[in-house]
N, C-alpha and C positions, 0 to 999 in steps of 0.2 A: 631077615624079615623084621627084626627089631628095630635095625637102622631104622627102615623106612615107615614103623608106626609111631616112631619120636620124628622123626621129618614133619610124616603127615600133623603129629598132635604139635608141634611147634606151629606150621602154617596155618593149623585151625585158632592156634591163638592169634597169630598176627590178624590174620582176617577178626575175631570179634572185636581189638584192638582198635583196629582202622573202622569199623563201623561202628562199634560205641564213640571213638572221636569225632567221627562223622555226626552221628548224633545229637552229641553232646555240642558242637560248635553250631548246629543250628539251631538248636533249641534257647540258646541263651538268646535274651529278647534284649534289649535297647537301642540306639540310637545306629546304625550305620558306619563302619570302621569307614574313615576317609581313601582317599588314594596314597595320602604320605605314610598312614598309618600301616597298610600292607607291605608299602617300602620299608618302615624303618622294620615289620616284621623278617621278613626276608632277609635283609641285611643282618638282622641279631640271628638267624638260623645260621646262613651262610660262613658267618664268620666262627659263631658253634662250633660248626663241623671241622671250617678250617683249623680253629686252635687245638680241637680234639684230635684230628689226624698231627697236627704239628708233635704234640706233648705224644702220641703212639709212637710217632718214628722217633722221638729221642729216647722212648723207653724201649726201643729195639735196638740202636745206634749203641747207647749203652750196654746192654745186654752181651750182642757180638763182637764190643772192643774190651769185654772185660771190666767194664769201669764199675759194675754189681758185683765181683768179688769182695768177700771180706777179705780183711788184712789178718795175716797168721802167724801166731806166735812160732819162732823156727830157732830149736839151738844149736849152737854151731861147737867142732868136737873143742875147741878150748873151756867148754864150760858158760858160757858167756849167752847171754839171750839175745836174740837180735828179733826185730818186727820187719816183714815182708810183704810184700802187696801180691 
């Protein structure tokens, strides 16, 4: 029952989210955004997302080849310190 009153209270923000942006993007008064201007909007979104999914999967790629371990201090029985990945 928990789960689904953080679901519900999560999607009740999204909705005020999306209708205050809605909002707020009409409300703003001046001149008429062109047609290049929605293009070049679009394209800085698009590519957003792209770089952001790009930069996820190397921070997951990473993750599952081990390349986020730290390096460990490891002594070996002569005495002798060695460093190990």
């Amino acid at each position: 029952m928990r789960r689904y009153a953080v679901v519900v209270l999560l999607f009740a923000l999204l909705a005020a989210a999306v209708i205050w942006a809605a909002w707020a993007w009409r409300s703003i008064e001046g001149p008429p955004l062109p047609a290049t201007g929605y293009l070049a909007m679009g394209f800085g979104i698009f590519f957003s997302i792209v770089v952001g999914c790009g930069l996820m999967a190397l921070v997951f790629y990473s993750a599952r080849h081990g390349y986020d371990e730290a390096a460990q201090r490891n002594e070996t029985t002569d005495g002798s310190d060695s460093w190990k990945q």
